[in-house]
C-alpha positions in Angstrom: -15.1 8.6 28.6 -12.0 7.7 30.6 -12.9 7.1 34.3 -9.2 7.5 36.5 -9.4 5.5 39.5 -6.6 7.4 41.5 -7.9 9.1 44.8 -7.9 12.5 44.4 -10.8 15.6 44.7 -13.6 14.5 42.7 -13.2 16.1 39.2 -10.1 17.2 39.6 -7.7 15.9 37.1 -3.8 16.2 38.3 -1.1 16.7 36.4 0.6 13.7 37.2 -2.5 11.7 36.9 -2.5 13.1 33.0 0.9 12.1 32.6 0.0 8.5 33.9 -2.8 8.4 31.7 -1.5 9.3 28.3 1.7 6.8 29.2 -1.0 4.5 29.8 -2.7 5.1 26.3 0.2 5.6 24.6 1.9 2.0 25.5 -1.5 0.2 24.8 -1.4 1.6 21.4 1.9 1.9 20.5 2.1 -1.3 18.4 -1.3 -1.2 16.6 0.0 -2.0 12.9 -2.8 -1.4 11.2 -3.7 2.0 11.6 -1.6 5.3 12.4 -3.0 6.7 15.6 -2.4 10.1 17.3 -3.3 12.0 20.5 -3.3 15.3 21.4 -3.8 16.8 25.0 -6.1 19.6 25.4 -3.0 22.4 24.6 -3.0 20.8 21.2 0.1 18.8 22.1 1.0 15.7 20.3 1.4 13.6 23.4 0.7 9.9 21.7 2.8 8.7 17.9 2.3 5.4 17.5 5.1 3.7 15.3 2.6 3.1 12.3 2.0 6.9 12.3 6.2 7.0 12.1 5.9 4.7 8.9 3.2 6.7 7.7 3.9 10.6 8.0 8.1 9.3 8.0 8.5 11.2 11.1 10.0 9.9 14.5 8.0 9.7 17.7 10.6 11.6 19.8 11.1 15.0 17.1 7.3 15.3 17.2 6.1 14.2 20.8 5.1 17.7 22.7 4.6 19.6 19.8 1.6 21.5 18.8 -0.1 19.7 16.5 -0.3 22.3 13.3 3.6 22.7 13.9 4.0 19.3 13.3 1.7 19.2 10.3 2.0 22.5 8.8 1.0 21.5 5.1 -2.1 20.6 6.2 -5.6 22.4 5.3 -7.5 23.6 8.4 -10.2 21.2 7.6 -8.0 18.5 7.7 -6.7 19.0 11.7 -9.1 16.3 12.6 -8.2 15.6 16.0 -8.3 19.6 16.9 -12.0 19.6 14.9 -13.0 16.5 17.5 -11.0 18.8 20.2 -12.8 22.3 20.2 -15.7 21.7 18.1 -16.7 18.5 19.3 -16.9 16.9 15.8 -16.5 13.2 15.7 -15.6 11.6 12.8 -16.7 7.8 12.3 -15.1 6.1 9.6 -15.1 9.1 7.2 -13.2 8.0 3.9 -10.7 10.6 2.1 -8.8 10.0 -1.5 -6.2 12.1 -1.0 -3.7 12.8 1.4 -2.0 16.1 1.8 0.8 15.4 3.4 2.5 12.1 1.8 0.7 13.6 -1.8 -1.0 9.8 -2.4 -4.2 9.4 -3.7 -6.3 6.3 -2.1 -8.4 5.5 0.0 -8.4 6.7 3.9 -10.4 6.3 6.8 -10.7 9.0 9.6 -12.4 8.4 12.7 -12.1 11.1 16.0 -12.9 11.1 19.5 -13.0 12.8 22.3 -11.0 12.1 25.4 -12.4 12.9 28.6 -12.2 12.8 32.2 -14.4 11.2 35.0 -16.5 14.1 34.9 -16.7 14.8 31.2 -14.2 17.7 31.0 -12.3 17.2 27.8 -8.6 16.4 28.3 -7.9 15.3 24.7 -8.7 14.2 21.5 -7.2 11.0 19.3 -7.2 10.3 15.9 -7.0 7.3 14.0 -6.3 6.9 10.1 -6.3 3.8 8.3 -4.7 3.4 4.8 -7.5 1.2 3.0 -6.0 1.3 -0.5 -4.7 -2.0 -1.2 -7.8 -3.9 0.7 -10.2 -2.0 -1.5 -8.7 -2.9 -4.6 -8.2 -6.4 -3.8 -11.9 -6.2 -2.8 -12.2 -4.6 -6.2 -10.5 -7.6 -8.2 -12.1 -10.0 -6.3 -15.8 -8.2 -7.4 -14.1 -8.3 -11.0 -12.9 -12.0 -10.8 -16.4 -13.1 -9.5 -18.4 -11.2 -11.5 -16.3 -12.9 -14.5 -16.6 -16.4 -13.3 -20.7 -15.8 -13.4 -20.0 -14.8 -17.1 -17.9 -17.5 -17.5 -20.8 -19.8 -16.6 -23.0 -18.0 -18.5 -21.0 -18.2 -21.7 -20.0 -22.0 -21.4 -23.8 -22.9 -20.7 -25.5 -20.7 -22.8 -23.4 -19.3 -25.9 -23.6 -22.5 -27.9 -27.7 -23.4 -26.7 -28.1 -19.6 -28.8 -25.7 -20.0 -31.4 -27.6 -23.7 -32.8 -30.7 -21.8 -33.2 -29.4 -18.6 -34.5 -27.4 -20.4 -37.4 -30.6 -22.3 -38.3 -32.4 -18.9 -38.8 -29.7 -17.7 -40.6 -29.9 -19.7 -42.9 -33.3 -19.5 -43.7 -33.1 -15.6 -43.9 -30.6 -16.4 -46.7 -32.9 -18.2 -48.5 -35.3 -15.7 -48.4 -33.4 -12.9 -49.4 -32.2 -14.8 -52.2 -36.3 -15.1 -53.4 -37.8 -12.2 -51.9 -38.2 -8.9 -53.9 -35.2 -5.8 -53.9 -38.0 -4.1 -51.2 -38.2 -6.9 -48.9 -34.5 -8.0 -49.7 -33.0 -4.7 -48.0 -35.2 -5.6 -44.4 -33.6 -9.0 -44.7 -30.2 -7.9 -45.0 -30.8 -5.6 -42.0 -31.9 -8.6 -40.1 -29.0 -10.9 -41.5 -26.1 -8.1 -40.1 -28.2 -8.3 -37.0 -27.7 -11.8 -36.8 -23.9 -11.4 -37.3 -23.4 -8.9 -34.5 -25.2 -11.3 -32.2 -22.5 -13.9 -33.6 -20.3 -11.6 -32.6 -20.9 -11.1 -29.1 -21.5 -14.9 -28.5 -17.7 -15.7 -30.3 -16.6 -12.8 -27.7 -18.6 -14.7 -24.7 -16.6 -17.8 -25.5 -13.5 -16.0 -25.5 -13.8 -14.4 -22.3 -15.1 -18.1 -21.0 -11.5 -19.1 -21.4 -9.2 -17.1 -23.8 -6.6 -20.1 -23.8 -2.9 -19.1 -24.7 -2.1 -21.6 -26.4 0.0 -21.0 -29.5 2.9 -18.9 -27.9 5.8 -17.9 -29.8 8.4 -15.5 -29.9 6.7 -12.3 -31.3 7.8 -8.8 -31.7 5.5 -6.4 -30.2 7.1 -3.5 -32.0 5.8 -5.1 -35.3 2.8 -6.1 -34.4 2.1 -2.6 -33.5 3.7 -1.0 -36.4 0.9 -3.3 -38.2 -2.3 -2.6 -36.9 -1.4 1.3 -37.0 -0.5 0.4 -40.7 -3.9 -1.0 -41.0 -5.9 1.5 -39.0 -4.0 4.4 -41.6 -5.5 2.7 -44.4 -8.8 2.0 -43.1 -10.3 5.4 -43.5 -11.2 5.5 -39.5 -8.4 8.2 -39.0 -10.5 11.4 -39.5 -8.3 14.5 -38.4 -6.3 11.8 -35.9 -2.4 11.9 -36.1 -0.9 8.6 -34.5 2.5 9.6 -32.9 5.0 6.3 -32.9 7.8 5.8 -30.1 9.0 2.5 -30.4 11.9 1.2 -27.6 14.1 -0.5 -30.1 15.6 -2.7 -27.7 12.9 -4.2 -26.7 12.8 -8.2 -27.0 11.3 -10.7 -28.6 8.0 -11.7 -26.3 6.7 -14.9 -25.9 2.6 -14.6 -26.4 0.3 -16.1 -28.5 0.0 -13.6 -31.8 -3.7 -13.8 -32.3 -4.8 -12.9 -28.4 -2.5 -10.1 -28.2 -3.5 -8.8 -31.5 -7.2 -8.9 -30.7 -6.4 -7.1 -27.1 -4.4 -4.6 -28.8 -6.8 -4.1 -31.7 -9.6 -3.3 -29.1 -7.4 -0.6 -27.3 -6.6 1.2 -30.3 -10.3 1.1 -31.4 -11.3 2.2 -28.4 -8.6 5.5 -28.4 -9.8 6.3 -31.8 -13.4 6.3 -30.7 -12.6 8.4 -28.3 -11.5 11.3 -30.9 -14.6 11.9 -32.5 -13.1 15.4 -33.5 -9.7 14.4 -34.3 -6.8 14.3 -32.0 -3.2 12.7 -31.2 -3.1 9.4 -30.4 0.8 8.7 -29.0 1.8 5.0 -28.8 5.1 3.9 -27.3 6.6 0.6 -26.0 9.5 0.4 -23.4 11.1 -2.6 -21.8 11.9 -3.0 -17.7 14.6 -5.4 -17.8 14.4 -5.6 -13.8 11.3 -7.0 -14.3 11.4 -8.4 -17.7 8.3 -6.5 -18.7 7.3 -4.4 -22.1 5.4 -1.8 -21.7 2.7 -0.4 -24.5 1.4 3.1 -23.5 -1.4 4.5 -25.9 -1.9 8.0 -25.0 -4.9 9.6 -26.3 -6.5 13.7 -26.5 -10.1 12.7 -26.6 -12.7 12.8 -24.3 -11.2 11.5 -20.9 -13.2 9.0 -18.7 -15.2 9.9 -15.4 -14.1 8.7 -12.3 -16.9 7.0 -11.7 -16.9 5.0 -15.1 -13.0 4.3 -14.7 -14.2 1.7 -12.0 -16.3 -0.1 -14.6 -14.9 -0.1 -17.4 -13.5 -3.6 -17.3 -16.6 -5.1 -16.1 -18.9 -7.3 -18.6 -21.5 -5.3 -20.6 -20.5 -2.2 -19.0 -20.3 0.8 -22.2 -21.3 4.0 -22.8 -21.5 3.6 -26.0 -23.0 1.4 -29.4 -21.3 -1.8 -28.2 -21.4 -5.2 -26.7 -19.3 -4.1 -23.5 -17.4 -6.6 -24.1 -14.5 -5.5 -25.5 -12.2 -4.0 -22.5 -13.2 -7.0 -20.5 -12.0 -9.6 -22.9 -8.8 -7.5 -23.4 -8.6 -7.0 -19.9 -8.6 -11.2 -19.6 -6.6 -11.5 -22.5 -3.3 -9.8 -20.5 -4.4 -11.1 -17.5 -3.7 -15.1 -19.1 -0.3 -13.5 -20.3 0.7 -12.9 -16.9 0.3 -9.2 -17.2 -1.8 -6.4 -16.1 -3.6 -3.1 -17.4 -3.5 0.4 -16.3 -5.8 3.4 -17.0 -5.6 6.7 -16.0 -7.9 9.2 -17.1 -8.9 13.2 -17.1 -11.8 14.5 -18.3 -12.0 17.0 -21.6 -7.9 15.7 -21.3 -7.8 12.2 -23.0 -6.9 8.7 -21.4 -3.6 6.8 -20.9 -3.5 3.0 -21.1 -0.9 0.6 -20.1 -0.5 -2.9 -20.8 1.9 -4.6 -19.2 3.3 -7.8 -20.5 6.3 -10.2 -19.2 8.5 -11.3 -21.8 8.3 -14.7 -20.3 4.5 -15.3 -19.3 4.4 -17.3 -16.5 
């Protein structure tokens, strides 16, 4: 509630009084930087533009100051009028969060909060909004989860991996023995047991990895060939059921300096994971470019399969994280893998549509 202190007839609100009053809010607020902050007078006037909301909705103060408020923001849906909601239906938002916004066409995140603005004796005289753009906090927030939840793995792996692996060797060798004694019937149980073994091998060699996937043999490698090879490879390997693997290689791209076997083993899990997600066949599309501003290559594996919820796209990077007959391991290690190159990873996914992934690498890591 705003209380005005000027002498006048006791809840009456003047004209000039209002004018001194919005002045008033509109010069306390005017440099906020963080948010983008509007207020509208009881007419539905825009009466307060602060300069963030100029950055923002890349208008100016002065060509929208006194205009109604759906003039000014005519591509807006009528649920989205927030301060004229707060103004004639008394609906105060509080830190409601949006993804979308209508009107610069950005997905994020957004925070709307409303109130009313009223006079001494409660008679509403306005209504202000305030809209924060939380995008970049939340996914720093986000990498910082990621980076701490990958230290704790970290830990585990350099404490623990090798205190399992002594004792797993030593049973596997004794299965061995057995199996090499035992009869054909009790054989087959052992083998089952011995490939058990293996895949826990497995996870504990990809535990270590993700511990501290050191790029240490870098050389100048061409990405275009080491892609060319594991397609090769993945042709001949009898996994391509009803899958068509589209190549669109940049032929100028240059030489990159990585180490062979990391990038191989990143790469290798992306393209296993695409071809997973065909079950039914598909096209898998991979192409490389190179962004000679930034001295980055590119590889883009585009995929027809079964898409990745919205929800799950938030996870898929974290450790033990599947939905699938896996360690969980995989994504994460690849996702570390770039990251000690200097580069980055992008998804983007649709459901029923297929998946796109980018890996990003600099030519020069740094």
């Amino acid at each position: 509630m705003i209380k005005h202190n000027e002498s006048s007839i006791p809840g009456m609100v003047h004209f000039p009084m209002q004018q001194h009053f919005w002045r008033t809010l509109s010069n306390f607020i005017a440099d906020l930087s963080s948010a983008s902050v509007i207020a509208v007078d009881r007419l539905e006037r825009i009466i307060v533009f602060n300069k963030h909301a100029e950055h923002t909705f890349a208008r100016q103060a002065r060509k929208v100051l006194g205009q109604p408020f759906r003039q000014a923001f005519p591509s807006l849906a009528e649920h989205e009028y927030y301060p004229l909601i707060a103004l004639h239906q008394g609906r105060e938002l509080n830190e409601v969060e949006t993804y979308y916004c209508p009107y610069t066409n950005k997905r994020g995140v957004f925070i709307h909060s409303t109130a009313l603005i009223k006079d001494n004796l409660g008679s509403k005289i306005g209504a202000i909004w305030l809209r924060k753009d939380l995008t970049c906090k939340r996914r720093f927030q986000q990498e910082m989860s990621n980076a701490a939840v990958g230290a704790m793995v970290s830990q585990l792996a350099a404490g623990a991996a090798h205190e399992i692996r002594n004792p797993l060797t030593t049973a596997k060798g004794y299965l061995q023995l057995a199996q090499q004694q035992a009869p054909d019937e009790v054989a087959k149980y052992l083998k089952i047991a011995l490939e058990e073994i293996e895949q826990i091998d497995v996870i504990i060699t990809q535990l270590l990895s993700l511990y501290h996937p050191k790029a240490e043999g870098l050389q100048f490698v061409s990405i275009n060939s080491m892609i060319s090879e594991l397609v090769y490879l993945a042709k001949n390997s009898g996994n391509l059921l009803n899958i068509t693997i589209d190549l669109a290689l940049d032929k100028n791209i240059p030489l990159c300096l990585i180490d062979e076997k990391l990038i191989k083993h990143a790469l290798l899990n992306t393209l296993r994971n695409a071809i997973e997600a065909m079950p039914k066949g598909g096209t898998l599309s991979i192409s490389t470019q190179y962004f000679a501003a930034s001295e980055e290559i590119c590889i883009t594996l585009k995929d027809t399969g079964i898409g990745i919820s919205e929800k799950n796209l938030k996870q898929i990077f974290k450790p033990f994280f599947t939905t699938k007959k896996s360690s969980g391991l995989g994504l994460t290690l690849t996702n570390r893998i770039i990251q000690h190159h200097g580069g980055r990873i992008e998804v983007q996914s649709t459901m029923g549509q297929g998946t796109i992934i980018r890996l990003y690498l600099p030519v020069f890591p740094p």
